[in-house]
N, C-alpha and C positions, 0 to 999 in steps of 0.2 A: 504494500500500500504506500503509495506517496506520502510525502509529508503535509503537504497540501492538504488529501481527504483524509488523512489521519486526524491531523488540526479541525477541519470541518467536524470529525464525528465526534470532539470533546467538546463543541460548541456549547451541549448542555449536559454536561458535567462544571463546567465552569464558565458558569455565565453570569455571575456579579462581579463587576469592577469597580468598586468607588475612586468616585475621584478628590483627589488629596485637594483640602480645604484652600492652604496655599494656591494654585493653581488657580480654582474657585475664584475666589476674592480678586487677586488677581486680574482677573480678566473680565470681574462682574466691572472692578473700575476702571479698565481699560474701553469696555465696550458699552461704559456708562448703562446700564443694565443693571436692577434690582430685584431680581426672581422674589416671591415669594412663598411658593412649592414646591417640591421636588419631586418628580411624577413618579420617580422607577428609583427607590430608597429601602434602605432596611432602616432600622433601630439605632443601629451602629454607623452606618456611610451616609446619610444624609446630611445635605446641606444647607437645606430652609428647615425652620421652624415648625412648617407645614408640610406632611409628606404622605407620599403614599406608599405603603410596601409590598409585596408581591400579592398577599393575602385580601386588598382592597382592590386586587384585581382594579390599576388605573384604566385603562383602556374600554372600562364601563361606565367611568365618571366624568364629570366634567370640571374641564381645566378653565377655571373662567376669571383666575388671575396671572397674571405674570408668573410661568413655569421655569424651572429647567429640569434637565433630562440626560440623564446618561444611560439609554435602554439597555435592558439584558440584550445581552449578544447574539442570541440564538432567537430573539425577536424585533430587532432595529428597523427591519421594511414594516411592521405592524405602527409600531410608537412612531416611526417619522410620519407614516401617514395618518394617523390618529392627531399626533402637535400640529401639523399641519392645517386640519382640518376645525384643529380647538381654535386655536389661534384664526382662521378667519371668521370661526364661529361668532369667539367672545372679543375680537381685537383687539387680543392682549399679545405682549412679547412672550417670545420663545429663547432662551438659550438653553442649546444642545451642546453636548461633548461625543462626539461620534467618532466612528474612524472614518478616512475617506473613501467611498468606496464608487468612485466616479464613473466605472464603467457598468453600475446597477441600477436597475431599474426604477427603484423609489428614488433613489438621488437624480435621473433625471427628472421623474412624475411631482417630486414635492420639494427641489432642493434646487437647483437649477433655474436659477431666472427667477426665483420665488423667495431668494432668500439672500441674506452675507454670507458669507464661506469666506473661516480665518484657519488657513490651515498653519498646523502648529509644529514648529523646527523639532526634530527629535522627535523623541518615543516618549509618551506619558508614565509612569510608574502607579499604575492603578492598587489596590488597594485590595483583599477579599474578604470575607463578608463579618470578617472578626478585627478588621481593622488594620490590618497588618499589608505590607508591601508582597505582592503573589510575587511569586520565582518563578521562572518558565527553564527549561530543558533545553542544552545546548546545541542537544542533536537531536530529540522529536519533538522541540517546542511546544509541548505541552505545559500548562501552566499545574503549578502545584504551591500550601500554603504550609511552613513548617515544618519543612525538609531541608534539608544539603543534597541530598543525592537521587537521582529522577527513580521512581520503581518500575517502571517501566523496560528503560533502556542503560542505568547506573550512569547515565548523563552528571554531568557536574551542573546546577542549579545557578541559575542566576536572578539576581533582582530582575523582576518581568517588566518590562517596558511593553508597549503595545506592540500586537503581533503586527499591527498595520500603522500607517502611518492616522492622526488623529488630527479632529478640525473641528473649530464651534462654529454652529451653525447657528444662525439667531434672523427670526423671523420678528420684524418691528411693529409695532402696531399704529395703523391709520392714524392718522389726524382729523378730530372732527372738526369738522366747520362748522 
């Protein structure tokens, strides 16, 4: 098996990333943007006040303040076109933390011409779902969380940067007249 459809079939074995607060802030005052919900959060990786976790099932509710979002991985075409659709629902801002994944479908159908795209230098060092930096596998890139050495393939483990390159994506909202 490639490494390629190897990676694809851990998609959901390891599909929480948080994203590190730093970061966050960061770029909330860089891109002057003040989310105040976090659609796709645990307990632990959230970073508004207001949040939803896998268990309020987001994707049933509505986002009808100023969001951000860093989808589970293994459902990114679902949540970009749901933020999408919230967002001109309740025209409210979006910022997303995604990866880029420009030759996909929902990034042309709800990203593309509909949005900003800040894509970001380097590889993100996301978070799992205890808080902690995931490590990924030097030779079958699979992510793993409190290890040194892969069980898989006895890979030497490394702090995990994203497997793709990553970009915020922020949808603004209208201005009324």
């Amino acid at each position: 098996m490639s490494k390629a459809l190897q990676h694809l079939g851990d998609i959901h074995i390891q599909d929480e990333y948080g994203t590190p607060l730093t970061l966050f802030y960061e770029k909330c005052r860089e891109y002057n943007i003040r989310p105040i919900l976090d659609v796709a959060a645990s307990k632990i990786n959230h970073v508004c006040k207001s949040y939803f976790t896998k268990a309020d099932d987001a994707l049933t509710l509505n986002w009808d303040v100023d969001f951000y979002m860093n989808p589970p991985y293994s459902q990114v075409a679902k949540f970009i076109k749901y933020a999408y659709e919230q967002h001109k629902k309740f025209n409210v801002n979006g910022l997303i933390l995604t990866y880029a994944k420009t030759d996909t479908k929902w990034w042309h159908e709800y990203i593309e011409k509909k949005a900003e795209i800040h894509f970001i230098k380097g590889r993100v060092k996301f978070f799992d779902e205890n808080g902690k930096i995931k490590k990924y596998c030097s030779n079958c890139k699979v992510s793993f969380s409190g290890i040194d050495i892969c069980p898989r393939c006895d890979g030497e483990l490394r702090e995990n940067c994203a497997p793709y390159p990553s970009c915020f994506i922020i949808y603004r909202k209208k201005l009324l007249k």
